[in-house]
Every structure is written in C-alpha cells, then in structure tokens.
N, C-alpha and C positions, 0 to 999 in steps of 0.2 A: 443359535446358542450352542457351545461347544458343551465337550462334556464336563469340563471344570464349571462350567457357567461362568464363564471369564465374561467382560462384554467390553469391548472394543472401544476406544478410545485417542483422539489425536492433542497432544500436550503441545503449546507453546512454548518455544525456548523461555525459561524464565528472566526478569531482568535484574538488577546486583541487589534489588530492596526484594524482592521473593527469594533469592537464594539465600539470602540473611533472614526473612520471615521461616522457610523452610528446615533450614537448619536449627535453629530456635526450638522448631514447632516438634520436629522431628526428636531430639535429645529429652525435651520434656514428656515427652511418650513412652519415648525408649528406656529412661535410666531411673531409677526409683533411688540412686545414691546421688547426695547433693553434691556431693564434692566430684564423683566422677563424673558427673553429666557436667558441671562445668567446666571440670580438665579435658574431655576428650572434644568435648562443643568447641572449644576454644583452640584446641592442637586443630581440629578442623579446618576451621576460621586460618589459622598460621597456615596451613598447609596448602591452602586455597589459593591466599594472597602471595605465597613466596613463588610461585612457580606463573607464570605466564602462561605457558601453554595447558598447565591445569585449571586456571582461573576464567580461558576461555571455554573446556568444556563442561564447567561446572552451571550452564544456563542451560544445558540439557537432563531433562528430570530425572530420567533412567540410570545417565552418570553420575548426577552429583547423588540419587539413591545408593548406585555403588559405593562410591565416594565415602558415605554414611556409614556402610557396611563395614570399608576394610579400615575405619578409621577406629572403629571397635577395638581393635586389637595389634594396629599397629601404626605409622606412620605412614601419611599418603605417600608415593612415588614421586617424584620433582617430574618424570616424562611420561609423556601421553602414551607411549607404547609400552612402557610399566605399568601406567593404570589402566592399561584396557587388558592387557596379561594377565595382573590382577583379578579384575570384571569377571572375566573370562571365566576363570578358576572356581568365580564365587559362584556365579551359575551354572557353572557345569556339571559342580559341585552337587548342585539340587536336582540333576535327574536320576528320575527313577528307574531307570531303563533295566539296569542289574532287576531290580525287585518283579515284572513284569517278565522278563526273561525266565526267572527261576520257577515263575506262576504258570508261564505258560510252557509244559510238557513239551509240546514237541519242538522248543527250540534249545541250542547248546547254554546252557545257567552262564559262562564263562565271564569275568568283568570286561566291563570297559570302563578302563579309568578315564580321569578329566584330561590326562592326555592326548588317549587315543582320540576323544573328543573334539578339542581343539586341531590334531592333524585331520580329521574328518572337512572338520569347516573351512581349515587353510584351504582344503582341496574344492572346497565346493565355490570357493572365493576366486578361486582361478579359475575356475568352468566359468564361472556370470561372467568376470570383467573380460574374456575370451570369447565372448556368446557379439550377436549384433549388436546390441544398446553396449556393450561393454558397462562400464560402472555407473555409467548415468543410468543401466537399465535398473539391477537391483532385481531382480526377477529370474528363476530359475524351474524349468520345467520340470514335473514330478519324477519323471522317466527317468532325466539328467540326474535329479538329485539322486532317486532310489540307486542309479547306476555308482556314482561316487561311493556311496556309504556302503554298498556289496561289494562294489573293490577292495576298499579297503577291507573290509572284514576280513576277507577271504586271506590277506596277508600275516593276518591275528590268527589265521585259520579257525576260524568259527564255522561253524554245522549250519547249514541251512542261513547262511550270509543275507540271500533276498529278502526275508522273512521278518528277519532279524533287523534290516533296514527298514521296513515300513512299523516295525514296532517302534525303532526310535524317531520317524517321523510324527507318527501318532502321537509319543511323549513331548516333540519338538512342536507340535501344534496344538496340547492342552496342558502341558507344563511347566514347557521352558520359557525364557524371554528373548531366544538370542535367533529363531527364525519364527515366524508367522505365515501364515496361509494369505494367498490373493485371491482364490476364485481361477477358475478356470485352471486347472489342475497348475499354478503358476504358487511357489512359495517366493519367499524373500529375507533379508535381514530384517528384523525387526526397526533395528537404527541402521540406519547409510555404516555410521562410525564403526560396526560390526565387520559389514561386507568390506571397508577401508583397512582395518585391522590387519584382519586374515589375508586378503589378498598381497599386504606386504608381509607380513609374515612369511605368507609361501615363495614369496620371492627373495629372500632373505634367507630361509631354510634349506633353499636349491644353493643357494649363491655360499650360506657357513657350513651347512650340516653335511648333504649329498654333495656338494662342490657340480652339481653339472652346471651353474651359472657361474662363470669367470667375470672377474670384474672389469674385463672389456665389454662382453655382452650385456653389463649391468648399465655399463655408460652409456652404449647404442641401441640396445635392443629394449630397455625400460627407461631410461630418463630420457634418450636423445630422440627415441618413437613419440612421448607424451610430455613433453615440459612444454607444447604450448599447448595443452588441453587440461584447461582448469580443473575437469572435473576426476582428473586425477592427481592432482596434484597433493592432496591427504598423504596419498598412498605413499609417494616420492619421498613427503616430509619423513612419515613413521619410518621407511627406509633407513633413512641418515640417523634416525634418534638408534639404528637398532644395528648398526654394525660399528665395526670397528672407524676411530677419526680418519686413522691413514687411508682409508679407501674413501671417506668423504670427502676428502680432501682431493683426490682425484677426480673425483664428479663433479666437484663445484669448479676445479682449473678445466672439465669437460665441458659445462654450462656456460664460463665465461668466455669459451671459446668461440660459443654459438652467435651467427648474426639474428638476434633481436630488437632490432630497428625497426620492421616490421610489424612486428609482435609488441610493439611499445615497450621493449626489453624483460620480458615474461621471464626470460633465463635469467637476468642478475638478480632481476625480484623473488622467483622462487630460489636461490643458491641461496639469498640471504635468508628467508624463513628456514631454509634446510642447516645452514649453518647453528641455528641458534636451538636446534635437536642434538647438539651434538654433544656428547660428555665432557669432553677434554679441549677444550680449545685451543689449549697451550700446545698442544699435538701439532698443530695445523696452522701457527699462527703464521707462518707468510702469504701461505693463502687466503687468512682472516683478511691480513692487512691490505692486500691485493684489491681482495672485494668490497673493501669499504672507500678505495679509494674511486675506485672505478662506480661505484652507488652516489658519493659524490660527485662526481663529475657529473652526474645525469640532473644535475639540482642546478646547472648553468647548462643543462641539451638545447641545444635550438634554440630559433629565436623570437619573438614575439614580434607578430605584424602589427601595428598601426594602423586598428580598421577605422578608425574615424577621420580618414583620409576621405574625399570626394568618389562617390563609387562608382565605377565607370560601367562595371559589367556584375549582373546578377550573381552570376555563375563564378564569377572569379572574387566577391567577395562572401562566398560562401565556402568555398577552398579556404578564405582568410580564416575564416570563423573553424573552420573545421581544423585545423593548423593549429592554430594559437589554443583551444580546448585540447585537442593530441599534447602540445609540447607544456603546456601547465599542469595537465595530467600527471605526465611522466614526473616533471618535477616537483610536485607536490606527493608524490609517491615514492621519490625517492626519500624527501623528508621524514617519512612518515617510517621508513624501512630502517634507514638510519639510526632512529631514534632505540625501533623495537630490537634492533638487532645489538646495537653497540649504546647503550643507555647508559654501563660504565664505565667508558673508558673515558680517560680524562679529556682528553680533545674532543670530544662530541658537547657538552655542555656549551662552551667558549666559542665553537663553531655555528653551533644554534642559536646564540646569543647575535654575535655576527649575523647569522640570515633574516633573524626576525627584525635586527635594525636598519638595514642598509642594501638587502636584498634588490637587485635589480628590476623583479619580478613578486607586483603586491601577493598575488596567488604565494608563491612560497614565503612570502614574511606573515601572510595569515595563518597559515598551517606551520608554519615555527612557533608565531605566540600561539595558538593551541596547543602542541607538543612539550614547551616550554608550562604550559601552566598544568598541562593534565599531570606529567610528570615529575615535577622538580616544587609540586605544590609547597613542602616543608619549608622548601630554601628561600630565605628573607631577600634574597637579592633581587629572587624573580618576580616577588608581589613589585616593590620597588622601579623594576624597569620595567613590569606591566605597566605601571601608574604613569611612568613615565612618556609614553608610547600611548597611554589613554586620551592625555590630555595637549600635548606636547607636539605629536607627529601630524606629518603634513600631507599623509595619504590618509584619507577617508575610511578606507575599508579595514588600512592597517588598525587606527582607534577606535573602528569598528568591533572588530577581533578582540583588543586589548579589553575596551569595556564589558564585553561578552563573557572572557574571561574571568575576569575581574567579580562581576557580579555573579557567577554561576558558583568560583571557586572558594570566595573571600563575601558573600551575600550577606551576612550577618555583622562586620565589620563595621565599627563605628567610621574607620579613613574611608572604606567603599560609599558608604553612604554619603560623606561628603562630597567624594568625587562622583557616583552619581548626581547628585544636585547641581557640580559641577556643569557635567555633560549635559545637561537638559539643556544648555545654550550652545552646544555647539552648532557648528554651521553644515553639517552632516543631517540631513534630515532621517537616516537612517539609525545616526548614533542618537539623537533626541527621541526616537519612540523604542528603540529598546532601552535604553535607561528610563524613560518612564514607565514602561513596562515593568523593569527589575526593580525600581520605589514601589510599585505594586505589591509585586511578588513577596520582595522582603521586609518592605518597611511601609506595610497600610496602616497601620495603627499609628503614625506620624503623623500627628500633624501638617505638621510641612506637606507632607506629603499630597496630602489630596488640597492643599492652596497653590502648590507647584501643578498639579492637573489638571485645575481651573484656569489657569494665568496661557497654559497651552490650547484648552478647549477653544479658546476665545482669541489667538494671537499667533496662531502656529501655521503651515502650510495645512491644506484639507486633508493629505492622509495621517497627518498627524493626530489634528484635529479628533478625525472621527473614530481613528483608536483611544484618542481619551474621553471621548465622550461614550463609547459602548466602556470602559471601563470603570468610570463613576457612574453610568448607571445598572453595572453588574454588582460593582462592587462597594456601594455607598449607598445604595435607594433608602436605608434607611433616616441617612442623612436628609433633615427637614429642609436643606437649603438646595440640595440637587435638585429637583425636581422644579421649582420655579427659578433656578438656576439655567437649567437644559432650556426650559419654554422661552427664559429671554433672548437665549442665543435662536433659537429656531423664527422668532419676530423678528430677528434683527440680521437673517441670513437672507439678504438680497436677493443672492446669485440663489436660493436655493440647492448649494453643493451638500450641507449639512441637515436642512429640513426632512429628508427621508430617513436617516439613520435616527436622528434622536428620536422620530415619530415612533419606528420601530422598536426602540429602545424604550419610550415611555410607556407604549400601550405592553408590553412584557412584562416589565418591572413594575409598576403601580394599576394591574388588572382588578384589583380590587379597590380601587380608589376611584370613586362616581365620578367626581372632577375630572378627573384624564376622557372618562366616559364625553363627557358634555364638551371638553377638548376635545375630542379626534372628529366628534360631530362639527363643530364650526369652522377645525380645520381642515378636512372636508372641502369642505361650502370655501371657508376665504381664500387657501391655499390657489382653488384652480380660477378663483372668479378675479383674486386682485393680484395675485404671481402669475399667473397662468404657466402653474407649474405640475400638469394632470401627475408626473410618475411622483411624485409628493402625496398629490391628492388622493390617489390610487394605493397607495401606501397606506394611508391615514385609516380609508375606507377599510381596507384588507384587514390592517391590527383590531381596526373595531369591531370588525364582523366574528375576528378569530378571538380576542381577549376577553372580548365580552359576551361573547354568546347567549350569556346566560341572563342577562340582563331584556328584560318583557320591550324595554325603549330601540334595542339596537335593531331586532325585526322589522319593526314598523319605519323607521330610521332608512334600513337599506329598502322595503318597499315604495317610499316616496323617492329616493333619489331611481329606482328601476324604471317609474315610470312618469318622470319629468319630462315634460316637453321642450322644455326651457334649455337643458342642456345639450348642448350636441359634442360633447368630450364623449372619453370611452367610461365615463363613470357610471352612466347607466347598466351597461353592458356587465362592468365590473360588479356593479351592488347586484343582478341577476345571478353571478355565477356565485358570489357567497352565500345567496337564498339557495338554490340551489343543491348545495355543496353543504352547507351547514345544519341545514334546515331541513333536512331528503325526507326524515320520519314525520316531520308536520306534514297532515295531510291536506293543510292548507296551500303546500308549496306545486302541487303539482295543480293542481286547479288553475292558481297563479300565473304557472308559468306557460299554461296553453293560452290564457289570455294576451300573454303578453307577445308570442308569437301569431296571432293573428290583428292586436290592437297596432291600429295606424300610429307612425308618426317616427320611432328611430330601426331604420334597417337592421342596424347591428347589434337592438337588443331583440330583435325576431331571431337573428342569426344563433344569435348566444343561447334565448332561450329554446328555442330546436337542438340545437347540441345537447344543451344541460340534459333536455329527457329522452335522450339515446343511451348519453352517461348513465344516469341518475332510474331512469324506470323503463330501460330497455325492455327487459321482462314482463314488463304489465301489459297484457293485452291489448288494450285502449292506446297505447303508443302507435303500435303500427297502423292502424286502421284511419289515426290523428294525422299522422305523415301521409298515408296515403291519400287523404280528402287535400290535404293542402296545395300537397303536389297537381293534383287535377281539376279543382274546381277553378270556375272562372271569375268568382267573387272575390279571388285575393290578389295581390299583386307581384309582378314578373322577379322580385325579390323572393316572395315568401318561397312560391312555386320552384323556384330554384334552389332556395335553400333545402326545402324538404326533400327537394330531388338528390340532394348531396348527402342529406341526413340518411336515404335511406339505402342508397348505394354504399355510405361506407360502414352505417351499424347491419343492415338488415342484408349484404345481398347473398347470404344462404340462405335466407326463407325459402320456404317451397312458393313457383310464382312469381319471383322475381321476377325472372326474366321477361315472362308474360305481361307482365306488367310495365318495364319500363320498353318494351318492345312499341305497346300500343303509344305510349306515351311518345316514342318517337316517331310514329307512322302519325297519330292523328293531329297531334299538337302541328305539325307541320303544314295542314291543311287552314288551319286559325289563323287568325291576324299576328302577324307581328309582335304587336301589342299585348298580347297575349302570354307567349312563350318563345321570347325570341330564338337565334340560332346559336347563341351561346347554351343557353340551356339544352337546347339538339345537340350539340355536340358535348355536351357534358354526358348527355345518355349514351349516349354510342360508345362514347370510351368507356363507361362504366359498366357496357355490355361487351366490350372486345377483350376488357380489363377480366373480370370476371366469368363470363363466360366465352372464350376461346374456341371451343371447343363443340359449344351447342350448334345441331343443325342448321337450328336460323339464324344463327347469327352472320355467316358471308350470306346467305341471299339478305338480308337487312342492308347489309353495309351494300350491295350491287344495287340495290332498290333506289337510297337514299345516295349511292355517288352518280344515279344518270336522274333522279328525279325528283329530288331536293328544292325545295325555291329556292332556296337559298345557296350562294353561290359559295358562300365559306363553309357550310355544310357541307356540301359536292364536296370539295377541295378535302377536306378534313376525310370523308369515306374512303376518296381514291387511294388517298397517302395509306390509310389504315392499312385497307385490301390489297394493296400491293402487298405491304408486310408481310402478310398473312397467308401471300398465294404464293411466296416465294418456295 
C-alpha cells in the first residue's frame, strides 16, 4: 500500500456502448446545472465523434478521463498530440512537489512549473526508448531516472538538485498519474501513450526549438531507423501531427521512396496514417495525391494463385497458401487505408463502389462492402447496392459480406427483414445460418421467424441444422411446441448427426421438466441398443447425470447402468465417472466404487473406477493401502493388478516407499506364473521406476538384474534399452 493508499488496478480498453455509458455517468456526477451537463456532455460527444484520431483514444479510460476534464472549459483538440499536451498540463498541473519543497527546509522552495515538468519527461522518454527494450520496454531504472531529473534541475539551478529529484519521484509515485512504480527499483509510464508522447515530443523539440535535429536526420536517423518497427510507430504518427506540413511532406516522398515489399509495404501504410496527422493538407497536396495513388495500386499487388489446382508437392502448395494470404493482405489493407485516409475526397466513394462490384479479388470486394457500409451508412445509395449485391451477386462470400452488413447496419428495417427471409434460401450455406442468426437477433418476436427456423431445423445441411436447433432451444423453450418439436426430429435422425446436440440442448433447457428426465433415461438405453450410436448415448447419460442431479431417480439410474453386465459399450464406464464426479460427498460413492473395481465382469469399469478414487479421495488414507492390496494380491485378475499398478505410479509415486514397493513388485512378481503378472505389467514398473526415480541407488542395479535375468525376453530387451540410456 502506498502512502496515498492508492491500490492498483488494470482497466480494459473500453468499447463505443461504455464510452457513451461513461460519459453519461460521468456528467451526471459532475454538473449539478441541467442545462450545462447537457451542453458540455454533448460538445463531448461532438468532439469525440468529429476527430478520428480522438475517437480512437477515447477507449482508454485515463484519456477519455482527460478528455472529461479539459471538456469542462473548453473544446477537445481535433489532434492526439494536442490532446495529450493538454493531458499533460492537467496532471502536471496537480503536483505538489512546490508545496513538499517549501515544507522540507533543507531543500531550495524555488517552482517548478508544468513546464519544466513536461521537459523533464520529454528527457526521461528519450532515455527508455534509447535503453535495450527501446519503447516496447517502458521501464526506466531509478538511477537513470533520479539522474535525468538532477540534470535538469541543475540547469534551473536549483540547490541541492539530487534531493530535490527523489522528492519529485516520491510525488510521481504517490500523487501523480503520469509515472508509476514496477518493482525492482524499475518505474515506468503509467500509459504506453505517455512514454509515446514525450518521446516525440523530445524529438520534435531538438528537431523546432534547439535545431540540433535537421530534417535530414529526422528522415534517416528516426523514421528511416524505425518505420518497419511497429512498436514505434505512435511516435512517428505524433511526429507529423506536431511539426510543420512542408517538412511532412518530405518524409512521406522519404517513406515512399523505401523498398517495402518485404515489409508487406509498412512505409506506404504508415506515410498514409502519418499523412492524416497532418494540419494543412492543402500544403502538401502533391504529395497527398502521389500517396493515394501508389496506396491504390497496392489494391491490384500481385497475384492470386489457384490452389485448387491438383497438389503436386506439400511444400510448394504451402508457398501457395502463404502468397495468396501475404498478397490479400496487402490488398485488403490497402482498402482499408484508403478509406481512413482519403474518406473525402470525391473519387474514393465511386472507386469503392467499383471494388466492392467487380473487384478481381473477393477478399478486397469484402473489405469494400464493409468500408462502404461502416462509413457511408447515411447514404441511401449504399443500403440500395448493399441490397443489391445481397441477393443478386454470384460470389458467395461477396453476399456473404453484403448480408452481414446489411443486417448489423440496417437490423431493425422493415426491407432487412424481408431480405433476410429472403437469404434463408440461398445456396450459400454460410449466407443461410447467418441470416438466421440476424431473424434471431433482431426479429424473435416474429412470428415468422421461429416457423422459418423450424422449416431449417428439419431441411437444411447439418451445420445448419444444429445452429438452429441450439437456437430454438435457447431461445424459445418456453414455446410449448419446441420441445416435442426437437424430440421428433431426434426420432427421426437416422444418421444420428443431430441426436447429440438436441440431447444436449434438451436436458439444459427443460432441467426442470421430469419428462426430459424419464427421456434421457430411455434414450439412454434406445439410442445405443437400436442406433448403435454410443457418443449419442453417452451424451444422453452425461446431460442426465449433470441436469438432474438432484433428482433421488437419476442416482440409482446411473448405478444400474455402472454395473450391467449386459452392456459391453463404454456406458458403464461412463455412468461410474458421473457417480464419481457428481456424487464425491455421498458416502455411499466410495464404498461403491471399490466394489466395482474388484467385482468381475467389465475391464473398463475396474479401470474407471481406480481412477475416479485417485481423482476423487486420493487423500483418504484407505485409498492407498486399496491400490496397494490390488496391485499384489493373487485373488484378482492381470487387468486389475495392472491397473492399480498405473493408478499408483501416476497419483502416489512421491509417497514415502514407493519405490520399495514397486521394486519388490518387479523382483517377485517375475518369479510367478505368467498368469499372474504378465511382462507387460514388469515393464510398466520399471519405467515408472526409471521414470520417477532416476536417480535412486537401486534403481541401475534393478534395471542390470532384470536385463541379464528376466524370464521374460521382452523384459530383458526393455531393461537393456533403458540402461544404456542411463549409463551414457
């Protein structure tokens, strides 16, 4: 606990329905005037939405807090390196450092404005991103930091500089928000966006205020060092939003000079985010126009292979595959750049219209109609030629896309909904279960609606199928017809492709309904004996063991099928492990289940049930002592003995004694019949003594014993191989 008693916490970016809940929440807190809390909530709101690059850091909670602050008394900034200047100012603003200085005697009272402040943190911003991690570190040694902030002092000429420095780190780790403590005498930014900030800032300040950065060095020595390293690429942006256009303008004719082929063209992708920082466009507009043309071009880069050609060679149709994803990449990224960068200009709408119809490449005609509907939603032409393209086009994916659109942007729309209805028939099995999905979503209270999700349940390919079937019975169980609905189709599913889903789905949704009870019991029993469909039956059994639990019938239920004779599926096995598992505090169950691992007749509910009480009551004394009789005695048979041998090797073999004990087990058992303990089970112990204990004394003379005098000749063979291992 610090001294503020702050306590530590990590926030999720927020998503566009919390930042509109928070703003909301926040204004009604804050303003006790009705008229102002809606005037300045709403300039908010404008100020958010008018700016792009403020709209994306407004899902950071620290920012869009700021955000909140300087919206109090004035209008947001349209650019991110105005609103973090801003930010800046406002938290600077609140330390106390002055007040702590003047308190404590032996250091100089003198101010430190939000200024000096801010130069402090440019400087420590350029120490990290210059450290080994550079920016992706984020992390700054106390030494490093106390050392910056005494330099600087000293330039202020302040008394006692060091001093003076650890009092504003002290301030900076129980007052401020803009560095925070790591541990290990390591501080950091609080946000990345802090450390991003200041770092261009300080290169920005060398490059307008001091001049010792020329804007050749700016081109080679900061963008042309890092523009294929993402994780500076913030820095780069805030750069261009914070100097003059004419020298951006240089950079980006510097960027598209770069070969980025390579690099999947990282340099025209960021020139184009950099360009759209920029104040003046008009400044720079041949360069603008340059870059947009060359950002098009990359929307027709390379070519798409035709892997569903005959494959001749592994290796060279995975080239294919890695090719064809690289060059859809690129041009589905150029789409998407296009859009962000140049969204006004008149030739981008027309051109976008163009890709999303007739594009060469379905990859970029899907990323056109999404770009076309996320942003041009108001415009009546684009619902129109969504519609068009929904129903009309002759690539899949593409009215894949349109419908998707259509129904996320337009859901409410009485034309959507017909044209959903529509699409329920296409020939697209992918366009058919998302438009059933969207009549979910948006229109379950239709009628229509859930008689169009029956008409699929019962007519449709299987993955369709059994999304409509989990979806009438998520979303309908109240409905008196679904449910003897769901059971006719599961009678009358042959193949059994749908009998396990609806099973699933019935015992969830109607747990409370006896009848489903007394159903999953017969089907059960019919499912494996007249389908011989066990992962059906197994299902049936699982929902009933887990739905009903509670129910005094479903107990006694899974104890008669655990120890049926009659069956030889894995049902037995299966109804053990839900006794087991379900049942662990009856103390009826362990009783149970050591009978059932000694009583003759199915292997593999011996096997199950020795597991379950490894699982289940490892800890009880009585376990191990259980495993060890089984393991040894001669009354039981070469299954059990084996099994308990594996049971106790893989729960028990740090007991004290182990060793000792499965040592004997492979000297003496070796001497007995055959019949007994065969040499599979010898060599299950040896490995779970070479396995386990490596190390112990006796275990190479064990393994030398049993590789020259073993009866058994696969035993021999098994030792040798070991001990070789071992002696190497």
């Amino acid at each position: 606990m610090l001294n503020a008693e702050f306590r530590h916490f990590i926030l999720q970016d927020l998503d566009s329905e919390q930042i509109q809940d928070f703003i909301y929440r926040w204004h009604e807190l804050t303003f006790t005037d009705a008229v102002d809390k809606v005037r300045k909530r709403e300039r908010l709101q404008r100020g958010i939405e008018a700016s792009k690059a403020i709209a994306e850091l407004a899902g950071n909670p620290l920012l869009l807090t700021m955000m909140a602050i300087l919206n109090r008394n004035q209008e947001l900034p349209r650019k991110r390196a105005e609103l973090y200047e801003e930010a800046s100012r406002v938290l600077l603003h609140r330390w106390d450092v002055e007040r702590v200085l003047i308190e404590d005697k032996r250091l100089d009272p003198k101010t430190i404005d939000y200024k000096d402040k801010q130069a402090m943190l440019r400087q420590v911003a350029y120490l990290m991103q210059t450290g080994e991690k550079g920016l992706a570190g984020n992390l700054i040694n106390e030494n490093d930091l106390v050392k910056v902030l005494t330099d600087y002092l000293r330039t202020i000429e302040f008394d006692k500089p060091r001093e003076a420095a650890r009092v504003m780190i002290n301030q900076l780790r129980t007052r401020n928000f803009m560095l925070c403590f790591r541990g290990a005498d390591y501080y950091a930014f609080v946000h990345r966006t802090f450390l991003e900030y200041f770092c261009a800032w300080e290169f920005v300040w060398q490059f307008k205020e001091t001049q010792t950065l020329t804007i050749e060095e700016l081109k080679n020595e900061v963008f042309g060092k890092h523009w294929q390293d993402e994780s500076w690429h913030e820095v780069l942006l805030l750069i261009a939003g914070m100097i003059e256009p004419i020298f951006v303008g240089e950079i980006l004719e510097y960027l598209m000079a770069q070969d980025g082929e390579e690099e999947k063209f990282v340099n025209l992708f960021l020139a184009a985010k950099c360009l759209v920082e920029v104040r003046n466009r008009h400044a720079i507009e041949l360069v603008d126009n340059k870059l947009r043309e060359k950002i098009k071009g990359l929307t027709k880069y390379g070519n798409v292979i035709n892997i569903s050609q005959p494959i001749t060679e592994i290796e060279d149709f995975e080239k294919d595959i890695e090719h064809n994803n690289s060059v859809q990449e690129i041009r589905t990224k150029a789409i998407t750049a296009l859009v962000s960068t140049w969204q006004d200009y008149p030739d981008i709408l027309p051109w976008l219209k163009k890709c999303a119809t007739s594009h060469e490449d379905r990859d970029v005609r899907y990323v056109a109609v999404q770009e076309l509907a996320l942003k041009w939603r108001d415009d009546p032409d684009i619902k129109a030629l969504l519609k068009k393209l929904a129903t009309s086009d002759k690539d899949d994916y593409v009215r894949y896309a349109a419908v998707q659109e259509l129904a996320l942007g337009w859901k409410y729309d009485l034309d959507i909904k017909a044209l959903l209805q529509e699409s329920t028939t296409d020939s697209c099995e992918e366009v058919r279960e998302f438009t059933l999905l969207a009549l979910v979503r948006s229109w379950k209270d239709d009628p229509d609606t859930v008689a169009i999700l029956k008409h699929h349940a019962v007519s449709d390919f299987i993955p369709v199928q059994q999304t409509v079937i989990y979806e009438l019975a998520k979303g309908w169980k109240h409905d008196p017809t679904i449910l003897p609905f769901l059971k006719e189709i599961a009678r009358n599913d042959k193949e059994g492709h749908l009998r396990q889903v609806i099973v699933e789905q019935i015992a969830k949704g109607w747990k409370d309904n006896p009848e489903v009870l007394r159903w999953l019991a017969e089907y059960t029993r019919f499912d494996h004996i007249f389908n011989h469909n066990s992962n059906v039956a197994r299902e049936a059994l699982r929902e009933l063991a887990r739905s009903f639990k509670d129910d005094t019938n479903t107990k006694a239920f899974l104890e008669k099928h655990a120890t049926s004779n009659e069956d030889d599926s894995d049902l037995p096995a299966e109804a053990v492990r839900e006794l087991a598992r379900g049942w662990k505090d009856n103390p009826d169950t362990l009783t149970f289940l050591k009978e059932l691992a000694t009583r003759d007749g199915n292997s593999c509910v011996q096997s199950v049930a020795m597991r379950e009480l490894t699982y289940g009551w490892k800890e009880n004394p009585d376990t191990l002592s259980f495993l060890k009789q089984l393991a040894t005695s001669d009354k039981y048979s070469i299954h059990v003995q084996r099994s308990a041998v594996q049971e106790l090797a893989r729960a028990f073999n740090n007991e004290p004694g182990m060793f000792e004990f499965l040592h004997v087990i492979a000297i003496t058992q070796a001497s007995k019949s055959e019949n007994l303990f065969d040499n599979l089970s010898r060599t299950l112990v040896l490995g779970v003594i070479i396995k386990q204990f490596p190390q112990h004394p006796q275990t190479l003379p064990l393994l030398r014993d049993r590789a020259q005098n073993d009866p058994d000749e696969q035993v021999r063979e098994f030792a040798q191989k070991k001990l070789a291992q071992l002696e190497k």
